[in-house]
PDB file of N, CA, C and O in Angstrom, chain B, residues numbered from 101:
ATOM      1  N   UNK B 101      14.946 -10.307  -9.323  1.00  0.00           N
ATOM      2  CA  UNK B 101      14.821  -8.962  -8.851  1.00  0.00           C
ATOM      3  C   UNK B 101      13.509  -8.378  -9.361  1.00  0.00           C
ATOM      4  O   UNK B 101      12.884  -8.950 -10.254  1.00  0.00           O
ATOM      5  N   UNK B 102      13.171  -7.478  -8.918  1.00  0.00           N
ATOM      6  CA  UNK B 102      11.800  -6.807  -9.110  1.00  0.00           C
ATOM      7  C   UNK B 102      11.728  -5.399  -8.797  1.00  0.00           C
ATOM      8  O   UNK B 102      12.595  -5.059  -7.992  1.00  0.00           O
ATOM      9  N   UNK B 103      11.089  -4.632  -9.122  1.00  0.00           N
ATOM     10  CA  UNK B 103      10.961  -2.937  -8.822  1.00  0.00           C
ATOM     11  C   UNK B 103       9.785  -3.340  -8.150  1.00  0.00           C
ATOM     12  O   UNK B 103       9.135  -4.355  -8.397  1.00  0.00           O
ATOM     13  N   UNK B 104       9.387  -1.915  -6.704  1.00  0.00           N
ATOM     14  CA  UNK B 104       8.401  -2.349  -5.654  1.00  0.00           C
ATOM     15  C   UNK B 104       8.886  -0.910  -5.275  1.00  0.00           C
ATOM     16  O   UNK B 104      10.052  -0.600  -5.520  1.00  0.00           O
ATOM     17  N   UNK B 105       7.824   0.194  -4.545  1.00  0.00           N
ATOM     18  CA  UNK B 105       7.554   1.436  -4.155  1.00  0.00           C
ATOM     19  C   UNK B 105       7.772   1.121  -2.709  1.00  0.00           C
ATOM     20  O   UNK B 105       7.298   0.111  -2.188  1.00  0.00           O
ATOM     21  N   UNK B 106       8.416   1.905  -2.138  1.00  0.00           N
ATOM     22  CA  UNK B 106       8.615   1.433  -0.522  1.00  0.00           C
ATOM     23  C   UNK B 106       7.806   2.927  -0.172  1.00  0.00           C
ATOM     24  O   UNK B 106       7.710   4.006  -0.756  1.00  0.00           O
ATOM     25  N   UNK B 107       7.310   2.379   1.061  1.00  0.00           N
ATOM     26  CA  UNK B 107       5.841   3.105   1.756  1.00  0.00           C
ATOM     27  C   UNK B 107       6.913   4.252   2.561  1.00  0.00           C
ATOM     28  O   UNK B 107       6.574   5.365   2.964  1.00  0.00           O
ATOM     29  N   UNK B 108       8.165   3.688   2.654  1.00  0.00           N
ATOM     30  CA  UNK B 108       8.742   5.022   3.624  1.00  0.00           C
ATOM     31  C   UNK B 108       9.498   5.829   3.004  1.00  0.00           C
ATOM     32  O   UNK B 108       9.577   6.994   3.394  1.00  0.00           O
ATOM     33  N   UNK B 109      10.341   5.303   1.712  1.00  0.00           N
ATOM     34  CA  UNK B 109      11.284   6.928   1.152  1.00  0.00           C
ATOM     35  C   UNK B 109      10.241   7.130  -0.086  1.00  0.00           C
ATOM     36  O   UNK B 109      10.574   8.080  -0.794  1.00  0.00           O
ATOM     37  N   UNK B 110       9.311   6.605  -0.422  1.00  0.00           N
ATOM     38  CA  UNK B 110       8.390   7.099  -0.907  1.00  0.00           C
ATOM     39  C   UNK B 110       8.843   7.135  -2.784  1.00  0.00           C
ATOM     40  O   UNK B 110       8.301   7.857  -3.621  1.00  0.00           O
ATOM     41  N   UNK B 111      10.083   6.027  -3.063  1.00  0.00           N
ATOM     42  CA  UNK B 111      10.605   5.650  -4.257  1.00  0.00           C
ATOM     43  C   UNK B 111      10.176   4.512  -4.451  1.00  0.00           C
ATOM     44  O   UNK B 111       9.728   3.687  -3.654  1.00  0.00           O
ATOM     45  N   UNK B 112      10.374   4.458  -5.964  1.00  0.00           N
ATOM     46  CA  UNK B 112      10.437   3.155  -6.664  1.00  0.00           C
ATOM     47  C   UNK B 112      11.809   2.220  -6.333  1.00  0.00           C
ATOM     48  O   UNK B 112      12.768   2.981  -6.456  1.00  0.00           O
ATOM     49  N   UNK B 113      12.048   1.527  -6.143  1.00  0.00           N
ATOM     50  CA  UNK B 113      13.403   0.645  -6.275  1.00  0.00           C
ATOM     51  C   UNK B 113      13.588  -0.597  -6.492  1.00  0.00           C
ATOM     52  O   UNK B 113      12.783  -1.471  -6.171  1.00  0.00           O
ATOM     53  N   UNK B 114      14.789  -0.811  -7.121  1.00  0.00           N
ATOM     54  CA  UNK B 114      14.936  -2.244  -7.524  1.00  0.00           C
ATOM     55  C   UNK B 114      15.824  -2.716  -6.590  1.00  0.00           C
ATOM     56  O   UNK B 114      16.907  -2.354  -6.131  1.00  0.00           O
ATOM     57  N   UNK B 115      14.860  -3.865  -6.401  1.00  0.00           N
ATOM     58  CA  UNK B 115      15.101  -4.948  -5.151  1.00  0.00           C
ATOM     59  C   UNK B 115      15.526  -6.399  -5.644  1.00  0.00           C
ATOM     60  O   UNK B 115      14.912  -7.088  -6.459  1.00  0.00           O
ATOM     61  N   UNK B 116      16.657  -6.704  -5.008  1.00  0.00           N
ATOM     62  CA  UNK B 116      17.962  -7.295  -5.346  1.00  0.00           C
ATOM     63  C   UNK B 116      17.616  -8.896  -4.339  1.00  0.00           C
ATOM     64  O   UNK B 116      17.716  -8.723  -3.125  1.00  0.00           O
ATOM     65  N   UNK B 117      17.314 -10.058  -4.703  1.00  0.00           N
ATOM     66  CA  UNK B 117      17.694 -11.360  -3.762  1.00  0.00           C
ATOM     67  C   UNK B 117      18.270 -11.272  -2.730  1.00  0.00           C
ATOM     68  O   UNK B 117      17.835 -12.074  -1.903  1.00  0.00           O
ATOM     69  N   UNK B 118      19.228 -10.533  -2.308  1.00  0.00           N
ATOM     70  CA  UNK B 118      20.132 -10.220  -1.615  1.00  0.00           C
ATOM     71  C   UNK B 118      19.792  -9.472  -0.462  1.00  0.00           C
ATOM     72  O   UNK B 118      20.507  -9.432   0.539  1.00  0.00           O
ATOM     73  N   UNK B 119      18.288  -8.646  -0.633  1.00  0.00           N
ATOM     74  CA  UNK B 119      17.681  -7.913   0.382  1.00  0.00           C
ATOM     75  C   UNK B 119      16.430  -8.244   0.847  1.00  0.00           C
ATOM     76  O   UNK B 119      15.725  -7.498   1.526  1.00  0.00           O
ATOM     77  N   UNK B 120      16.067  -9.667   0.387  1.00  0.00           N
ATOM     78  CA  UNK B 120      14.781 -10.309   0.696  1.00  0.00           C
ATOM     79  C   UNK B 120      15.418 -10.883   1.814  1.00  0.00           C
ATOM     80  O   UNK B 120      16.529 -11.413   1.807  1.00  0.00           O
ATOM     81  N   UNK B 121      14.397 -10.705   3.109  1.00  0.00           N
ATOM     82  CA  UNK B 121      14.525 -11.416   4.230  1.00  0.00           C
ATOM     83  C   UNK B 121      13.764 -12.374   4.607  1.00  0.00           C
ATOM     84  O   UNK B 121      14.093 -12.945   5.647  1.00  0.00           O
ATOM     85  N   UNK B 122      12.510 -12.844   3.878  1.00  0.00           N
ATOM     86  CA  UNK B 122      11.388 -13.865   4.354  1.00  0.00           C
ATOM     87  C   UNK B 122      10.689 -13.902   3.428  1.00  0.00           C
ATOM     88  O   UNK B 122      10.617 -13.008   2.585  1.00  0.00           O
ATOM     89  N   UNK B 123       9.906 -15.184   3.426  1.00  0.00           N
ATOM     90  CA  UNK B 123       8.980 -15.560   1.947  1.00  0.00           C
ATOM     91  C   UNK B 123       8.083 -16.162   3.112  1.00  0.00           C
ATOM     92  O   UNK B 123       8.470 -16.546   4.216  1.00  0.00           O
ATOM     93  N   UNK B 124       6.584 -16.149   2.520  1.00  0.00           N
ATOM     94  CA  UNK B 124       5.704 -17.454   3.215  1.00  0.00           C
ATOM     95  C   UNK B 124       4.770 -17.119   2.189  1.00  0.00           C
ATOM     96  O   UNK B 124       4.834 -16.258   1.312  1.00  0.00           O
ATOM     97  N   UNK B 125       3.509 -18.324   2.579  1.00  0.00           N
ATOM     98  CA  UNK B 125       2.553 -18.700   1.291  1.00  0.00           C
ATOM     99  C   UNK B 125       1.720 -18.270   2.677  1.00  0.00           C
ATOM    100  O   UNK B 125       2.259 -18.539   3.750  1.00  0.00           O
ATOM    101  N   UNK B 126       0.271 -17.532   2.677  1.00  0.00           N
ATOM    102  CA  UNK B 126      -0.460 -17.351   3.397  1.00  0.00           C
ATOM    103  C   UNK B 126      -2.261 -17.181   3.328  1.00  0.00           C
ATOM    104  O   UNK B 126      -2.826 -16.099   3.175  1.00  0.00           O
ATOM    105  N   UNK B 127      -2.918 -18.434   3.470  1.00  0.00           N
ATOM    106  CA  UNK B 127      -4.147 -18.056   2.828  1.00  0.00           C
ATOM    107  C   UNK B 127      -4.286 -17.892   1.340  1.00  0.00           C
ATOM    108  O   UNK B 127      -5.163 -17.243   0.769  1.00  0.00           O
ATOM    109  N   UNK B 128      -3.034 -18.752   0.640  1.00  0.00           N
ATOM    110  CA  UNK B 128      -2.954 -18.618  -0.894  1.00  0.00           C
ATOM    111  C   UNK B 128      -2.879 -17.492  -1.526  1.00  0.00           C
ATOM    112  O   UNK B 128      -3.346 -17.317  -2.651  1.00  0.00           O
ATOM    113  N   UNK B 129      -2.132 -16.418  -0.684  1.00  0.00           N
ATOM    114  CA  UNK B 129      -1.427 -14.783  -0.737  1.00  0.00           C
ATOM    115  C   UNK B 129       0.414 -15.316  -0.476  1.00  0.00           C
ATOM    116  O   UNK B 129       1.004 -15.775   0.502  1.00  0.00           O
ATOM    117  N   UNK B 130       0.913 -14.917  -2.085  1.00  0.00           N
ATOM    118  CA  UNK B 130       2.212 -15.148  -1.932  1.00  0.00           C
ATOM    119  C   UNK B 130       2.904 -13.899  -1.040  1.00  0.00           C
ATOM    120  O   UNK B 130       2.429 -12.776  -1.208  1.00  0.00           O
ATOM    121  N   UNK B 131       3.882 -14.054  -0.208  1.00  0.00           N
ATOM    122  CA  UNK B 131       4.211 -12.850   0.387  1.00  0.00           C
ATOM    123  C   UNK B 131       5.774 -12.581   0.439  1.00  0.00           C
ATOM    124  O   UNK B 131       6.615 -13.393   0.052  1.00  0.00           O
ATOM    125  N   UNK B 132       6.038 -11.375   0.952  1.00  0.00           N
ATOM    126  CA  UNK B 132       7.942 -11.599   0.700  1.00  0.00           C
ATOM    127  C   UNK B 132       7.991 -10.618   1.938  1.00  0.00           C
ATOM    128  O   UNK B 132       6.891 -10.142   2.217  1.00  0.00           O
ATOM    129  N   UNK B 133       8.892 -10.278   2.618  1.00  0.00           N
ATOM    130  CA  UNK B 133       9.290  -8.886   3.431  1.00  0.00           C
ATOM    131  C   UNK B 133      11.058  -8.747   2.829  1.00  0.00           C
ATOM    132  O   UNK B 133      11.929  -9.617   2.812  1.00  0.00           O
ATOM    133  N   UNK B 134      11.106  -7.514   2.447  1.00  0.00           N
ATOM    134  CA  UNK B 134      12.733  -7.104   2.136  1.00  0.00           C
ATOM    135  C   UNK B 134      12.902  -5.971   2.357  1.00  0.00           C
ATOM    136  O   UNK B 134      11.988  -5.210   2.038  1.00  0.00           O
ATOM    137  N   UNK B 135      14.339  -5.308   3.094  1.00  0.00           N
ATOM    138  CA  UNK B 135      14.874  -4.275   3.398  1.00  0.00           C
ATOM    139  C   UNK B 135      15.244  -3.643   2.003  1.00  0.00           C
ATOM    140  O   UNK B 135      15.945  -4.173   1.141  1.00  0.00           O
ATOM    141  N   UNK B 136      14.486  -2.092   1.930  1.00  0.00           N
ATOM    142  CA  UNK B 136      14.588  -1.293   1.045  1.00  0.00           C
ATOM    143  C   UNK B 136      15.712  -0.739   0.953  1.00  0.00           C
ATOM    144  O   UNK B 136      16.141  -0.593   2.097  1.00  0.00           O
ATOM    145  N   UNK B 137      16.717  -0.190  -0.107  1.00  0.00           N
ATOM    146  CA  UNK B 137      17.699   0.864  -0.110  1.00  0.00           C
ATOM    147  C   UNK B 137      17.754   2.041   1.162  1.00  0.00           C
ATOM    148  O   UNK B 137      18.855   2.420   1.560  1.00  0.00           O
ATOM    149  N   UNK B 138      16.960   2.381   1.538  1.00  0.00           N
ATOM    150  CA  UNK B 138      16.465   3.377   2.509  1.00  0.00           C
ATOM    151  C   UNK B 138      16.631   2.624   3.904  1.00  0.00           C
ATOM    152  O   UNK B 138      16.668   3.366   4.886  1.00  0.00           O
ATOM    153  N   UNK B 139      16.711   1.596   4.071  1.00  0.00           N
ATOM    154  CA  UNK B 139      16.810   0.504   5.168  1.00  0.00           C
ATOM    155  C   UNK B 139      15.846   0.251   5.915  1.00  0.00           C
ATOM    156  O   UNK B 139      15.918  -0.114   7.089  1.00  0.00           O
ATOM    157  N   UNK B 140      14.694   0.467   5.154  1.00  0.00           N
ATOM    158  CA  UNK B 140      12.753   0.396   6.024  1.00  0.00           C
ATOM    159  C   UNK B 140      12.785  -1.416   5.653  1.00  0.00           C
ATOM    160  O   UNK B 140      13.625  -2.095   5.062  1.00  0.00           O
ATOM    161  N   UNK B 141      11.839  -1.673   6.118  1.00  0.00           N
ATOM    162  CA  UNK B 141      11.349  -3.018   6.297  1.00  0.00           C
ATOM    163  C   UNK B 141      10.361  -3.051   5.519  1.00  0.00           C
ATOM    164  O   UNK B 141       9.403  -2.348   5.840  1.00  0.00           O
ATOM    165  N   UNK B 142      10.273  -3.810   4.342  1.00  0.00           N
ATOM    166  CA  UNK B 142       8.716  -3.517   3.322  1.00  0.00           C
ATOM    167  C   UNK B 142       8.434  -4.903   3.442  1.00  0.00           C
ATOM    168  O   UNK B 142       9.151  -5.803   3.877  1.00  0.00           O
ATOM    169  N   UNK B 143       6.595  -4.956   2.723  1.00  0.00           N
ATOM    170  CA  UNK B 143       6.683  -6.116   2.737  1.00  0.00           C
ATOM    171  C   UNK B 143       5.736  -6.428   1.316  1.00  0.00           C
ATOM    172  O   UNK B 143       4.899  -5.543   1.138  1.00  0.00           O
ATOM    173  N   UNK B 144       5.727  -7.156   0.629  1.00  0.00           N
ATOM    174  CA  UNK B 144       5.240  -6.951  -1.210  1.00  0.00           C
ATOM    175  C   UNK B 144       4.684  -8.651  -0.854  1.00  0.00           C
ATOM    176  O   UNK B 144       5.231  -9.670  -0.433  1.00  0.00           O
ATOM    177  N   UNK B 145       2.585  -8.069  -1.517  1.00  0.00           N
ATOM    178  CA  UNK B 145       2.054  -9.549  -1.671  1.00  0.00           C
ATOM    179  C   UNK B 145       2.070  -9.917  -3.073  1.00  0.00           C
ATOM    180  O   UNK B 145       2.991  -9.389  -3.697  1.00  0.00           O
ATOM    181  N   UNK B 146       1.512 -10.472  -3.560  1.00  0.00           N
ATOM    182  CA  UNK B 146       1.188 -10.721  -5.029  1.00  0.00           C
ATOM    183  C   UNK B 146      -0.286 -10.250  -5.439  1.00  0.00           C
ATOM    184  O   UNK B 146      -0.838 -10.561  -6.495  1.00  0.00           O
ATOM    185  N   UNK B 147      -0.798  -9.499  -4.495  1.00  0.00           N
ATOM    186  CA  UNK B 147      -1.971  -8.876  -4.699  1.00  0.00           C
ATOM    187  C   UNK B 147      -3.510  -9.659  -4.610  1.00  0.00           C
ATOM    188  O   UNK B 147      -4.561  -9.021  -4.549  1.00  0.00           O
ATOM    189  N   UNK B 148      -3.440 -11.054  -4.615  1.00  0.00           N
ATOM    190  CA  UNK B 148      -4.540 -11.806  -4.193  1.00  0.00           C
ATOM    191  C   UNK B 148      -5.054 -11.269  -3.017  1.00  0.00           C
ATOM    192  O   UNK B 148      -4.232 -10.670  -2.323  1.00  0.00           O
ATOM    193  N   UNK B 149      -6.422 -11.339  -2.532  1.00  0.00           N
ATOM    194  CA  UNK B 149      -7.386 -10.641  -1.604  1.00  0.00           C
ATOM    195  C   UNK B 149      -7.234 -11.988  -0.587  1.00  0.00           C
ATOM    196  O   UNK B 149      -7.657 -13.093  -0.926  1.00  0.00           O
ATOM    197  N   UNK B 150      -6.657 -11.768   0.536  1.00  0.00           N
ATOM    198  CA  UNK B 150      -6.912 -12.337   2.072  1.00  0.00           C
ATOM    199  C   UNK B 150      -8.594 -12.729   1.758  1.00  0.00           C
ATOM    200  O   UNK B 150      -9.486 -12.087   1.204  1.00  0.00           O
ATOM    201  N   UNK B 151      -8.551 -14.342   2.506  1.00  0.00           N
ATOM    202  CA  UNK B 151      -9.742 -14.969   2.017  1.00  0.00           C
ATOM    203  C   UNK B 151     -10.427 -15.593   0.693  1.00  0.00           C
ATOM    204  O   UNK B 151     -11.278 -16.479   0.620  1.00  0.00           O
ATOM    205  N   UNK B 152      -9.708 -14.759  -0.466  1.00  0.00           N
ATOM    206  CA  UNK B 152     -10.114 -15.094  -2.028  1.00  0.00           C
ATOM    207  C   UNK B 152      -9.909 -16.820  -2.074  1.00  0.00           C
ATOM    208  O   UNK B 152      -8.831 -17.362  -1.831  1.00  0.00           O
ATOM    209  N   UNK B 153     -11.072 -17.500  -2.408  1.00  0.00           N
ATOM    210  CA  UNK B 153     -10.809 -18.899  -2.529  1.00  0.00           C
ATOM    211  C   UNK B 153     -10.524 -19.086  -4.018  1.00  0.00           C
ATOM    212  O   UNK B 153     -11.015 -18.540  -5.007  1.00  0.00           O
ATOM    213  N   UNK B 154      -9.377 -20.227  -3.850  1.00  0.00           N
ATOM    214  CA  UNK B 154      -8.896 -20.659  -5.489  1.00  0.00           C
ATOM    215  C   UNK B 154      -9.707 -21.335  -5.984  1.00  0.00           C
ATOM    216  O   UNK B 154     -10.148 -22.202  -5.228  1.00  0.00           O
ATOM    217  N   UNK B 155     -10.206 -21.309  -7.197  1.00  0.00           N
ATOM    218  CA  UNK B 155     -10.909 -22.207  -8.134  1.00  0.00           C
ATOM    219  C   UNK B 155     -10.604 -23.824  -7.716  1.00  0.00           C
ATOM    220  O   UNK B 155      -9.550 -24.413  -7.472  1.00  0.00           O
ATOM    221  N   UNK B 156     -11.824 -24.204  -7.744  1.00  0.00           N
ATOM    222  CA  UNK B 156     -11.310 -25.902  -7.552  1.00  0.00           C
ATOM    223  C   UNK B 156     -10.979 -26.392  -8.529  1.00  0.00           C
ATOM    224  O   UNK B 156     -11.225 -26.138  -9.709  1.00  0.00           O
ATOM    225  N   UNK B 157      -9.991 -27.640  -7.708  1.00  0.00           N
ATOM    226  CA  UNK B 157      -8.910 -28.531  -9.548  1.00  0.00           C
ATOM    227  C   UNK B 157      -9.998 -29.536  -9.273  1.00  0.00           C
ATOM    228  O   UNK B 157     -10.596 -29.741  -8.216  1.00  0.00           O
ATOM    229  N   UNK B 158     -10.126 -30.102 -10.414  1.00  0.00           N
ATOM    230  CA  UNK B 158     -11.144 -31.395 -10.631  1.00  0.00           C
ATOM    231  C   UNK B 158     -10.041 -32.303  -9.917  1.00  0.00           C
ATOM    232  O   UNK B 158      -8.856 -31.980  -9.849  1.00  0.00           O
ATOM    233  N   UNK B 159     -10.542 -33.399  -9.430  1.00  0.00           N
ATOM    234  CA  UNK B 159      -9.886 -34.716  -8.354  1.00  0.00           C
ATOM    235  C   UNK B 159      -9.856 -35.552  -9.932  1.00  0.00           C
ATOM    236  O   UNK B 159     -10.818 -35.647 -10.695  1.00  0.00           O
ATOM    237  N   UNK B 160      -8.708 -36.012 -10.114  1.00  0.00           N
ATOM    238  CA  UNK B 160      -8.362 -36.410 -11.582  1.00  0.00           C
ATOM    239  C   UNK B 160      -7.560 -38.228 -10.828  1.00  0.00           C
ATOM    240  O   UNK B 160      -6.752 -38.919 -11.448  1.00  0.00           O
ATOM    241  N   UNK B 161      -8.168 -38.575  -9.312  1.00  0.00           N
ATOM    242  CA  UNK B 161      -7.488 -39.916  -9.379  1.00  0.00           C
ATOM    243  C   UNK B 161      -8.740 -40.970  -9.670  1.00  0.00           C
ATOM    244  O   UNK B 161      -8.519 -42.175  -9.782  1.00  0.00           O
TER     245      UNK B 161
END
């Protein structure tokens, strides 16, 4: 669970497994969408910048 500000009742709330509807990995931007207490549709990234390239791993074969 996690606390996350929903853009429409304009609260903080704690958001429950139970109200996450979708996960995807996107452009190496973790993402989630979950129905708020308020019953809006939010959607929470992990804050990485669309486009930001990851550090390269050294090729270790």
């Amino acid at each position: 669970m996690f606390v996350n500000h929903c853009t429409s009742c304009d609260k903080k709330m704690l958001i429950f497994p139970s109200q996450v509807t979708g996960m995807a990995q996107i452009d190496g931007v973790n993402a989630m969408t979950y129905t708020c207490w308020c019953g809006s549709e939010q959607l929470w990234h992990d804050g990485a910048k669309v486009g930001q390239t990851e550090p390269a791993l050294a090729d270790i074969s």
